[in-house]
ZALUM-840581 format. One record per residue (C-alpha): z, x, y; residue number from 1. Coordinates in pm, 1 decimal. Example, Ala and Ser with C-alpha at 12.3 -4.5 7.8 and 13.67 -1.06 7.14 Angstrom:
<recs>
<rec <780.0 1230.0 -450.0> 1>,
<rec <714.0 1367.0 -106.0> 2>,
</recs>
This chain:
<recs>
<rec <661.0 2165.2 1707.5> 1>,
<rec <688.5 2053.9 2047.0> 2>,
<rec <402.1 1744.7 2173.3> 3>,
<rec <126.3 1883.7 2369.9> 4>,
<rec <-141.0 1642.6 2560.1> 5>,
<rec <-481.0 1728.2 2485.4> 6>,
<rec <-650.5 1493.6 2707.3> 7>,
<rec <-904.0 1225.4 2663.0> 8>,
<rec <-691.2 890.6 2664.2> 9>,
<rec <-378.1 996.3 2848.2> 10>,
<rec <-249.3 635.0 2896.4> 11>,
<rec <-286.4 507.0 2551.4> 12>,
<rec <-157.1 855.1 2453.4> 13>,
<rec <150.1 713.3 2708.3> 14>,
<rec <135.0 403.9 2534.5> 15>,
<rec <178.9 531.1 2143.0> 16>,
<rec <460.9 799.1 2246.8> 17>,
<rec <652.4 494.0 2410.1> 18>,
<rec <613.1 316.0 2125.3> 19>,
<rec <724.2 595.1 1839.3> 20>,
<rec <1036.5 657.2 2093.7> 21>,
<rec <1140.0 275.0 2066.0> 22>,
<rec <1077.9 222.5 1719.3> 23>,
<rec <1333.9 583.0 1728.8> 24>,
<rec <1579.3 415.9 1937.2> 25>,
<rec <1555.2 74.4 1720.7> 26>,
<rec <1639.6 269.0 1321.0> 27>,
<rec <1873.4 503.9 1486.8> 28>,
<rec <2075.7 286.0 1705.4> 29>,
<rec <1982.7 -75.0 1612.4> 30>,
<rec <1843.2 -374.9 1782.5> 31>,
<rec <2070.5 -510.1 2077.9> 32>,
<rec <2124.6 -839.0 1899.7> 33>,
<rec <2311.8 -701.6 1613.0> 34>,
<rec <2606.5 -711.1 1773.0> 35>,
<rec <2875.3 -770.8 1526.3> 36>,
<rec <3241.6 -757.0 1446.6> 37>,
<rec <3483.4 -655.8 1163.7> 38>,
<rec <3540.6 -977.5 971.5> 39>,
<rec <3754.6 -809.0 689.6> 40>,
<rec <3813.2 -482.1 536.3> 41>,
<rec <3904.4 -504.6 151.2> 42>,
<rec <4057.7 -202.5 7.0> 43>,
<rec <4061.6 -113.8 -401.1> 44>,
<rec <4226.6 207.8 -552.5> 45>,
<rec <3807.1 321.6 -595.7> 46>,
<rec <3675.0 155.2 -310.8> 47>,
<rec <3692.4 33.6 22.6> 48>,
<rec <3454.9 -289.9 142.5> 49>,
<rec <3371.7 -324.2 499.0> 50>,
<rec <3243.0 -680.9 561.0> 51>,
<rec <3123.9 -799.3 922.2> 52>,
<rec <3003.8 -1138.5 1064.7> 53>,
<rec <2646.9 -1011.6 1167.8> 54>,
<rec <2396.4 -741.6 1042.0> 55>,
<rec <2524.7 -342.7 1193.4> 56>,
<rec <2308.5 -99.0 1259.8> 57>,
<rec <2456.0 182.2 1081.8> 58>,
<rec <2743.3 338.0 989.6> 59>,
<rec <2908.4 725.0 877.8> 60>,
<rec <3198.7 865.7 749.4> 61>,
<rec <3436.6 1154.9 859.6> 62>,
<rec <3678.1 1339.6 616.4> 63>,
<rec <3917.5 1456.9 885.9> 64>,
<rec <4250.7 1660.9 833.0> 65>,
<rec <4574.4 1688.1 1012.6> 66>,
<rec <4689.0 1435.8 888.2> 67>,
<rec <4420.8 1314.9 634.2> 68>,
<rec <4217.2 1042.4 668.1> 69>,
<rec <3910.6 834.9 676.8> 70>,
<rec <3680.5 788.6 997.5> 71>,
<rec <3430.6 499.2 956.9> 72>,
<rec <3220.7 474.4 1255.7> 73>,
<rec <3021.7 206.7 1273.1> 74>,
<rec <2731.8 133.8 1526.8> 75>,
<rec <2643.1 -220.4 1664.8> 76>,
<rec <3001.0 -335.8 1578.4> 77>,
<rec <3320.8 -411.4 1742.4> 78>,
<rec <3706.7 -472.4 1625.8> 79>,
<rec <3760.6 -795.6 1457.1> 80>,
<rec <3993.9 -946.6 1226.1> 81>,
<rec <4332.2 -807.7 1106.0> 82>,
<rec <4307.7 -527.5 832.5> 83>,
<rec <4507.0 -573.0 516.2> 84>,
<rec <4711.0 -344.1 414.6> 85>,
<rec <4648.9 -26.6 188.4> 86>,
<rec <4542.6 35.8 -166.8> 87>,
<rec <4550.3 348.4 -384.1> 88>,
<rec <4481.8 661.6 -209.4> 89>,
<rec <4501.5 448.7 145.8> 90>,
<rec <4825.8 405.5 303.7> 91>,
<rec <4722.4 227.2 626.9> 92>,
<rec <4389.5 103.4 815.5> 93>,
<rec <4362.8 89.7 1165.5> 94>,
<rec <4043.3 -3.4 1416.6> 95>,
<rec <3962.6 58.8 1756.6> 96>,
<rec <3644.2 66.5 1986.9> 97>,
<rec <3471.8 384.2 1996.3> 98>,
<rec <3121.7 440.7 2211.9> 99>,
<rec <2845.9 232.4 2121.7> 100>,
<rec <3075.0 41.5 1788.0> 101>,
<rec <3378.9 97.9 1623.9> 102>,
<rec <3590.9 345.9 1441.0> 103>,
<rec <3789.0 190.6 1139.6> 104>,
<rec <4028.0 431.6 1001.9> 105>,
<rec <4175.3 525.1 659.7> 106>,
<rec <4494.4 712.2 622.7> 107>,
<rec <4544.8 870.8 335.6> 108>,
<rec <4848.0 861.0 129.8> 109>,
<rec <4685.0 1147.6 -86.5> 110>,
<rec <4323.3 1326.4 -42.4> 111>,
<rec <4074.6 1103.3 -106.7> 112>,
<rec <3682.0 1135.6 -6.6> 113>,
<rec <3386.8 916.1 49.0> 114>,
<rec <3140.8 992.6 -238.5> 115>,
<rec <2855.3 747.9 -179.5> 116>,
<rec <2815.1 433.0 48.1> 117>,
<rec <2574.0 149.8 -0.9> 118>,
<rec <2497.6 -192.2 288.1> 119>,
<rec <2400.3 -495.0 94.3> 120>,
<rec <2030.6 -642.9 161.5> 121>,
<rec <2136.6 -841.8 497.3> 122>,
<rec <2322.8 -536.4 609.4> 123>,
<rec <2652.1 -707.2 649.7> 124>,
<rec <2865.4 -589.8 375.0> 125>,
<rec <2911.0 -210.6 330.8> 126>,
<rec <3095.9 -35.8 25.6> 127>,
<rec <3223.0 300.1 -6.9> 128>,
<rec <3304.3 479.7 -294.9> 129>,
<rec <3626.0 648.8 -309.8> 130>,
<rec <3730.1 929.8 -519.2> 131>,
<rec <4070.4 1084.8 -527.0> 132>,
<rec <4021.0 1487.3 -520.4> 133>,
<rec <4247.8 1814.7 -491.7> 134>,
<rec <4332.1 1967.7 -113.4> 135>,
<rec <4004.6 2233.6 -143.7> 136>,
<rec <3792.6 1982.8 -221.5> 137>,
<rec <3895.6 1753.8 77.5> 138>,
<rec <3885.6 2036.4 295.9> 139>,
<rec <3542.3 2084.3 183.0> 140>,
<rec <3425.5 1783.1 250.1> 141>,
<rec <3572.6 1806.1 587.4> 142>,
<rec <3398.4 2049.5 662.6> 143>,
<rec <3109.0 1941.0 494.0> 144>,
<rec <3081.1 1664.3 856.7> 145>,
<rec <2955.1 1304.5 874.9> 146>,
<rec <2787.4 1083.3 623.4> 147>,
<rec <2560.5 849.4 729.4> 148>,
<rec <2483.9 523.8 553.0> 149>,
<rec <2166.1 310.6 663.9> 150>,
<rec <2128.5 -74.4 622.7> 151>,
<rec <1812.5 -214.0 522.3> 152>,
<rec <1619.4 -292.6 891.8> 153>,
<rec <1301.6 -468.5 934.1> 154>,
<rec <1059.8 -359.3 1236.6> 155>,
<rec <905.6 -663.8 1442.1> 156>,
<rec <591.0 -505.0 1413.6> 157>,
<rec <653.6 -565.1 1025.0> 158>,
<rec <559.2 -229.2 807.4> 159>,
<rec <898.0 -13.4 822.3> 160>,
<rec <1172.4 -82.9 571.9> 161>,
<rec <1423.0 122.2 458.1> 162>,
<rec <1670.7 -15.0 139.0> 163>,
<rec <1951.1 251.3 76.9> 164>,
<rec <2048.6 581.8 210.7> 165>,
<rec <2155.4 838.7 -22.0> 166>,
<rec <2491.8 1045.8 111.0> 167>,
<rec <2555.3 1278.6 -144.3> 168>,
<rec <2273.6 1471.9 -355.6> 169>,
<rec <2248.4 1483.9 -719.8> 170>,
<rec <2265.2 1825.7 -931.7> 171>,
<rec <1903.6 1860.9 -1051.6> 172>,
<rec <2056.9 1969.2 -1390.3> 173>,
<rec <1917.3 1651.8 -1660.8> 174>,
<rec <2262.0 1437.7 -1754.1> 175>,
<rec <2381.8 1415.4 -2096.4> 176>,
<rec <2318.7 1045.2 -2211.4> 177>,
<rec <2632.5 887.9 -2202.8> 178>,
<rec <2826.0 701.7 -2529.5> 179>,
<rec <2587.0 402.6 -2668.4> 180>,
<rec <2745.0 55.3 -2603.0> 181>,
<rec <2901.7 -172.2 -2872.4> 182>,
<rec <2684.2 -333.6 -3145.2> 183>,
<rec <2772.9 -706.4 -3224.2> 184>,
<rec <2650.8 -783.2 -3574.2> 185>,
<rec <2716.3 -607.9 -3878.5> 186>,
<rec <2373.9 -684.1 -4082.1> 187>,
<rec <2156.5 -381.1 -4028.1> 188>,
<rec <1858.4 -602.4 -4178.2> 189>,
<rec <1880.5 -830.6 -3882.5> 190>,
<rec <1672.2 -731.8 -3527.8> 191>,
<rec <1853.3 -590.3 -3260.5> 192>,
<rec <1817.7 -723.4 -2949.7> 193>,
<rec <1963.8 -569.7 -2637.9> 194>,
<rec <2050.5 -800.0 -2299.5> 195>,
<rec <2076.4 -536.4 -1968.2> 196>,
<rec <2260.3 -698.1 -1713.5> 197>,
<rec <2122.9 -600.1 -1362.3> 198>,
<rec <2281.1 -407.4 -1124.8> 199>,
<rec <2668.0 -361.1 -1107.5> 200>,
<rec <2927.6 -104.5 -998.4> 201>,
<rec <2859.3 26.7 -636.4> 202>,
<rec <2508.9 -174.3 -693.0> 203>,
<rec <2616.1 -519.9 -595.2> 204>,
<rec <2249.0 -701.5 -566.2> 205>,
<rec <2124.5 -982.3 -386.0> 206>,
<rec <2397.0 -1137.3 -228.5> 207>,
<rec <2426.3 -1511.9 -190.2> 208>,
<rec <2410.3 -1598.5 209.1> 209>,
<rec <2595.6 -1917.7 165.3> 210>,
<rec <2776.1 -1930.2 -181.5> 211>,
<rec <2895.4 -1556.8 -199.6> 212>,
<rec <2792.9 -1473.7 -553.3> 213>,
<rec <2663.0 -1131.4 -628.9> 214>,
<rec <2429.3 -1085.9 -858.4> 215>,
<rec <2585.1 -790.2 -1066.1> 216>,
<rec <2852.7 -1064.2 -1119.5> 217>,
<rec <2603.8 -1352.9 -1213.8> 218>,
<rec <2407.8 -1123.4 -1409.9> 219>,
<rec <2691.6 -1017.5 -1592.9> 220>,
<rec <2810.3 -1321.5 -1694.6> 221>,
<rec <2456.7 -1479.6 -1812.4> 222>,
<rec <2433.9 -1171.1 -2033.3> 223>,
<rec <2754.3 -1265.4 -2226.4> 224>,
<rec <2640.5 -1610.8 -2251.2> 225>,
<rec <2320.5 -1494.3 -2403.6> 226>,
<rec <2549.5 -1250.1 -2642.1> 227>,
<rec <2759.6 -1551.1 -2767.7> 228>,
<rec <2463.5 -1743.6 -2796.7> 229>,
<rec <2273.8 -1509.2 -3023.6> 230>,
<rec <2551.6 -1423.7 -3187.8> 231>,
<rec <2598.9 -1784.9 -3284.3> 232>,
<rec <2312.7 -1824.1 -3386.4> 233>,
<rec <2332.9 -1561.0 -3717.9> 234>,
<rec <1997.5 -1474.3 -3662.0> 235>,
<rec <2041.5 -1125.9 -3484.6> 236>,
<rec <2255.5 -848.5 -3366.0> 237>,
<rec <2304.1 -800.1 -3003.1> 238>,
<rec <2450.7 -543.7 -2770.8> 239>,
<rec <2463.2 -523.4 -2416.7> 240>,
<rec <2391.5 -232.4 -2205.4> 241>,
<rec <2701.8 -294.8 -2010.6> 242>,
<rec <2986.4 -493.6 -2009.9> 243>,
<rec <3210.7 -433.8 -1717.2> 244>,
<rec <3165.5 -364.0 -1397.1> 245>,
<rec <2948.3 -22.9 -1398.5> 246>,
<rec <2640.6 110.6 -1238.5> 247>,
<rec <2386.4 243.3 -1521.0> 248>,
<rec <2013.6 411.7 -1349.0> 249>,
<rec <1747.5 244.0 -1441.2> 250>,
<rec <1623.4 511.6 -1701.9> 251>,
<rec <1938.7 458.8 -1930.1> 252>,
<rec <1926.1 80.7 -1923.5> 253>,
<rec <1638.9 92.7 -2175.6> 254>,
<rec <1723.4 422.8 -2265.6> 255>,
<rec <2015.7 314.7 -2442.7> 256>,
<rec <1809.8 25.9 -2642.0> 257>,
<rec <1521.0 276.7 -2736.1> 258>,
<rec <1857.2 505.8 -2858.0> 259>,
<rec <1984.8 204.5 -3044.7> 260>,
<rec <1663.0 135.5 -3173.8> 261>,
<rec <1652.7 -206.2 -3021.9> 262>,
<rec <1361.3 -426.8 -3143.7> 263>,
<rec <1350.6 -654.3 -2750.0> 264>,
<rec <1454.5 -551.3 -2464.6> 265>,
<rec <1564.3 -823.2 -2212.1> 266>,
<rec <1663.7 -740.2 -1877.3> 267>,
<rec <1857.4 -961.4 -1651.5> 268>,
<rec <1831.3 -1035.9 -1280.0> 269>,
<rec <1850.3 -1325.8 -969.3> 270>,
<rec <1587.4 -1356.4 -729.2> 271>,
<rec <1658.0 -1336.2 -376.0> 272>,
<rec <1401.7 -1399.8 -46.0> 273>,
<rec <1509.8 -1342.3 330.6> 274>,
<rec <1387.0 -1657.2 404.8> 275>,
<rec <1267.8 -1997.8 287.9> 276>,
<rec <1437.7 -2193.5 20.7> 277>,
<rec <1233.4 -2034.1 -315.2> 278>,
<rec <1376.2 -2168.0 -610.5> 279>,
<rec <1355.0 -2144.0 -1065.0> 280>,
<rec <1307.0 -1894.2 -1276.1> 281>,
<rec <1028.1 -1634.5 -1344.3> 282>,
<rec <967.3 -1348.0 -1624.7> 283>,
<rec <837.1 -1014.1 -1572.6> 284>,
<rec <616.9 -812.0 -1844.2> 285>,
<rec <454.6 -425.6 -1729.4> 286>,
<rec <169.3 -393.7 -1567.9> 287>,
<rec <58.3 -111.9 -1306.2> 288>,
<rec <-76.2 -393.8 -1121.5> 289>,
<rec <120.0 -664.6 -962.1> 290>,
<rec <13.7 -987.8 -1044.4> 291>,
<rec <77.7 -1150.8 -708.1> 292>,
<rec <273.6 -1006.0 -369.5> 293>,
<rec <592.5 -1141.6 -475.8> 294>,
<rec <570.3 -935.8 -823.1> 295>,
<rec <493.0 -643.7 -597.8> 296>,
<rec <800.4 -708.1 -384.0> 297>,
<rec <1000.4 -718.5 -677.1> 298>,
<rec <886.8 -390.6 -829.4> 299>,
<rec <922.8 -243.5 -457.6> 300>,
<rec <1330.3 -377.5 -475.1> 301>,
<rec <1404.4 -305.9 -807.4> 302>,
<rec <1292.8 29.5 -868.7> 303>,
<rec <1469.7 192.8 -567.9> 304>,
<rec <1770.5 108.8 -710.9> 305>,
<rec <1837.7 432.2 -860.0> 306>,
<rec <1821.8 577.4 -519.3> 307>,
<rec <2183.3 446.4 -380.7> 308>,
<rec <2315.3 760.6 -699.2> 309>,
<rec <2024.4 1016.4 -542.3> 310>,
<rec <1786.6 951.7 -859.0> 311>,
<rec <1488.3 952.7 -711.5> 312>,
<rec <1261.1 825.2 -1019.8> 313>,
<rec <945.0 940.4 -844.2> 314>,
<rec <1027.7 1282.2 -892.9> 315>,
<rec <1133.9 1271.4 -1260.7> 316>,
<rec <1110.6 1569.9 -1481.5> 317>,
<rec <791.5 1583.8 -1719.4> 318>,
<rec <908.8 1540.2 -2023.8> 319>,
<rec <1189.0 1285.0 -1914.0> 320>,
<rec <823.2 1090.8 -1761.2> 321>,
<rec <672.5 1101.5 -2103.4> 322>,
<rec <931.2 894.9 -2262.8> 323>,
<rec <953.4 639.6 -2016.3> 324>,
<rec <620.5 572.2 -1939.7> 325>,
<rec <348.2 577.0 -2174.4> 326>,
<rec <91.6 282.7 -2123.2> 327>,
<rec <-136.8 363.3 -2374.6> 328>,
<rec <62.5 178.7 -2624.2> 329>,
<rec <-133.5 -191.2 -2524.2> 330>,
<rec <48.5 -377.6 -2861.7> 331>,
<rec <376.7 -348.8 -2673.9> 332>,
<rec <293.9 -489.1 -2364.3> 333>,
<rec <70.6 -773.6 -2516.6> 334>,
<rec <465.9 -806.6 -2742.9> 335>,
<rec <618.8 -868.5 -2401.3> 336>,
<rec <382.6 -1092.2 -2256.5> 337>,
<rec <383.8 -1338.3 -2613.1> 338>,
<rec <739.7 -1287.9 -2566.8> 339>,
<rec <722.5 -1395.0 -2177.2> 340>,
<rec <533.5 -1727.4 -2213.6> 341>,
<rec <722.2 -1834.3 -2529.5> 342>,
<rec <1064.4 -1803.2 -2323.8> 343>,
<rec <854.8 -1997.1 -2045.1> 344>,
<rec <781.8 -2275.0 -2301.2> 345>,
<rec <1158.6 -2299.4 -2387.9> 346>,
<rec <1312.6 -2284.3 -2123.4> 347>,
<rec <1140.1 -2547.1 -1920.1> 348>,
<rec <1314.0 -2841.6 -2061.0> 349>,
<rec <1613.6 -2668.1 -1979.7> 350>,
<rec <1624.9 -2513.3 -1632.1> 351>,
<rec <1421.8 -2480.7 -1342.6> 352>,
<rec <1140.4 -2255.4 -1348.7> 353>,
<rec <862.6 -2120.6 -1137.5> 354>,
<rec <494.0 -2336.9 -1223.8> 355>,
<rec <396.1 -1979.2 -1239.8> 356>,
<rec <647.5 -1862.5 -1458.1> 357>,
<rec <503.6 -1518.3 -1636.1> 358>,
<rec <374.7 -1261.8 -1346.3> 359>,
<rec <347.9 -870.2 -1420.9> 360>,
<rec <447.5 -611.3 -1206.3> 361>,
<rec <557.3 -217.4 -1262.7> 362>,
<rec <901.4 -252.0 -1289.4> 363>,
<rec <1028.2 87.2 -1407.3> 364>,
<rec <1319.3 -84.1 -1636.6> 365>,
<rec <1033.3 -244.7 -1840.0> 366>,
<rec <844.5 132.5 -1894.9> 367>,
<rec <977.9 139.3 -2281.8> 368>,
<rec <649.4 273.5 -2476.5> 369>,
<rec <782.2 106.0 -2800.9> 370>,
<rec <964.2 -172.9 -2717.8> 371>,
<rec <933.3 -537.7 -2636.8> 372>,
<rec <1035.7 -581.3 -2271.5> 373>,
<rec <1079.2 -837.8 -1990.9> 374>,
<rec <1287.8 -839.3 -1706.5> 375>,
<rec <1432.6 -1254.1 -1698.4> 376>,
<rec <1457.3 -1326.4 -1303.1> 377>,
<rec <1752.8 -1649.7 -1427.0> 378>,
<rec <1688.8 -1815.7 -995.5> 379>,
<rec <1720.2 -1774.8 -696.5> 380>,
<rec <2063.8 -1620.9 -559.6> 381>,
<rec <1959.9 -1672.3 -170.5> 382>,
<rec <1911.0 -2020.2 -261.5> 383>,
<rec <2245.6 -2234.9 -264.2> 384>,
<rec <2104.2 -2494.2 -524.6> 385>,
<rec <2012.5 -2236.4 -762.1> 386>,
<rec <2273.8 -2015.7 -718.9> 387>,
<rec <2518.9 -2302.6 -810.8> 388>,
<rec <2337.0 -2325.9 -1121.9> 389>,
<rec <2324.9 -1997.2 -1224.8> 390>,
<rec <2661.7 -1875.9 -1166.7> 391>,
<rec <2834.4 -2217.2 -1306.7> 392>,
<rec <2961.1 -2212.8 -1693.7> 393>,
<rec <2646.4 -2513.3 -1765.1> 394>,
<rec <2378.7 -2321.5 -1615.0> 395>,
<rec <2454.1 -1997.5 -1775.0> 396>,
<rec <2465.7 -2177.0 -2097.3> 397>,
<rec <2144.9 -2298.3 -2021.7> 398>,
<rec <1958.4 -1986.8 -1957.8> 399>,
<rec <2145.5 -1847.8 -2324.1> 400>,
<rec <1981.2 -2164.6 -2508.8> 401>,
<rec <1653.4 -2100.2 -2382.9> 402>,
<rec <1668.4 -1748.3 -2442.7> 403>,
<rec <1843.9 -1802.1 -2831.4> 404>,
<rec <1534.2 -2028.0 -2858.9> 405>,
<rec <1278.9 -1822.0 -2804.6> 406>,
<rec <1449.7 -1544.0 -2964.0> 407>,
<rec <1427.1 -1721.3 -3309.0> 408>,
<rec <1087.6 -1799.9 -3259.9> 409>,
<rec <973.4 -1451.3 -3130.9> 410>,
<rec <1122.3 -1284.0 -3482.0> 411>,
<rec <1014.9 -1575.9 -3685.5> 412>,
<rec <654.5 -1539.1 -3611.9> 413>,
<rec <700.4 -1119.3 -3663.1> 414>,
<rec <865.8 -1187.7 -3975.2> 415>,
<rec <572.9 -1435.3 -4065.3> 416>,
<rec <327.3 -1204.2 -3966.0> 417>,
<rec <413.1 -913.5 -4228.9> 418>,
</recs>
């Protein structure tokens, strides 16, 4: 529809059209100082990781034939560092300035195609999916044209954010659940407690500015140190909802313990802020209503993480809704929250933690009807301090003590209570 003045205030009408055009100009071709360059390019036979030394603006892909290969364009960036060499399905990388960035390009030893492409939170590390594929389906998605991948961009005047960009869509046809994970413990009697471990896969997380860590990676490993230390303990069984490197949607991380029957629920994360030097540990229990802003930004971050596989939870079918949320059941949630401030109470002597440790927020991972739930943010990733802690051997043991603690106690008391 085109614009059509209608009189009345033509100069502040002036005045908001400028404005609209340059916030236009600033998502689609980035801010002036975000020039960057290429710092490396690592290439896996699934994956290919563009890193740079500065935030880009944006970045698409071209399947292009004759001969096949890989176009990465990327805006707000320029050639850098020597590429390594090939991987897999990529024989050779090569870079070169195109207009307004630079071109990075794959060449293919066999076809391969991009299938989904996600920028980390700072927008300087972007990871493509690779998937090796028959000659019609490259051709396909040759033809198919670019893909465009977005980095998360702030606005100066503060109110636009955008997280991930899908590339590909999604059949709307419901997915079969996938094969239930590996129970440890072979005494039915005995609770079941399942430990999700955040993120993963194409879904790296908060990213550590200084130390490097990743969160899937952190979160990974404090959810086999809580295994072990369950385990250890005799008291329960455990399983974990993955144990590799793998992205699950949020839907089938406590789908799988409502499928196992799990009797808690504990979901693990790191914390991550742009700025400042936040630091220790918080817990999250359901509530529709954030408890404070940083709950809020929390539940904002965490439940768009479905979106980088084109599950937009928003939309979900009725009856899929109807399992996952039901928030009528108030014994559950007041389960959590007992659960919450008991692990609050044990872990203090043994790791740093927030003076407001317990907050609420609507996290969709915690939307179980019938089961205990809390989502265990261990510390903060952007912080170098914390980070250290959490990702070292001592720390993670830590966090499993605290968490074995007030595991026994949590059962104990339910036991007592019948």
């Amino acid at each position: 529809m085109p614009f059509r003045w209608t009189g009345g205030q033509p100069a502040r009408q002036k005045r908001l059209v400028s404005l609209l055009l340059a916030l236009v100009a600033l998502i689609l071709g980035g801010a002036p100082g975000w020039a960057a360059s290429v710092e490396a390019v690592d290439v896996a036979p699934d994956h290919v990781t563009l890193r740079f030394d500065a935030r880009v603006a944006a970045a698409s892909a071209l399947m292009l034939a004759g001969p096949r290969r890989i176009a990465i364009d990327v805006s707000g960036a320029e050639p850098g560092a020597a590429l390594a060499a090939g991987d897999g399905p990529v024989a050779r990388i090569r870079q070169a300035r195109n207009s307004g960035g630079t071109r990075i390009v794959l060449d293919l030893a066999q076809p391969a195609i991009v299938t989904e492409g996600i920028f980390d939170a700072d927008g300087r590390t972007l990871t493509l999916a690779l998937r090796t594929v028959d000659d019609a389906a490259f051709a396909r998605a040759a033809a198919d044209g670019r893909v465009r991948f977005l980095p998360p961009f702030s606005y100066a005047g503060g109110a636009v954010r955008a997280s991930y960009a899908v590339t590909l869509p999604v059949p709307a046809a419901r997915r079969a659940p996938g094969p239930l994970p590996r129970v440890y413990g072979d005494d039915d009697s005995r609770p079941l407690v399942v430990i999700d471990a955040g993120h993963g896969g194409v879904d790296p997380g908060a990213i550590g500015a200084e130390t490097g860590l990743r969160e899937k990676d952190v979160t990974l490993a404090i959810a086999k140190a809580i295994r072990d230390e369950l385990l250890a303990s005799g008291r329960v069984r455990v399983a974990l909802t993955r144990e590799d490197d793998r992205f699950i949607v949020l839907q089938d991380r406590f789908g799988i313990a409502r499928r196992l029957k799990a009797d808690l629920f504990i979901s693990i994360h790191c914390d991550s802020v742009g700025a400042g030097q936040a630091s220790g540990a918080t817990v999250y229990t359901l509530s529709e209503v954030a408890s404070d802003k940083e709950a809020a930004r929390l539940a904002a971050r965490e439940n768009k993480a479905d979106i980088i596989q084109g599950v937009n939870l928003a939309s979900t079918e009725a009856d899929i809704s109807s399992l996952l949320i039901d928030l009528t059941q108030r014994e559950t949630m007041n389960q959590s929250a007992a659960f919450a401030r008991l692990l609050g109470r044990e872990a203090k002597p043994l790791m740093p933690v927030k003076p407001n440790f317990h907050r609420m927020a609507s996290l969709m991972v915690l939307k179980a009807p019938d089961m205990p739930s809390i989502l265990f943010e261990t510390g903060y990733i952007s912080n170098p301090q914390d980070a250290n802690f959490i990702g070292s051997p001592r720390g993670q043991a830590a966090i499993a003590e605290s968490v074995r603690r007030a595991v026994d106690i949590h059962f104990a008391r339910r036991l007592a209570a019948r």
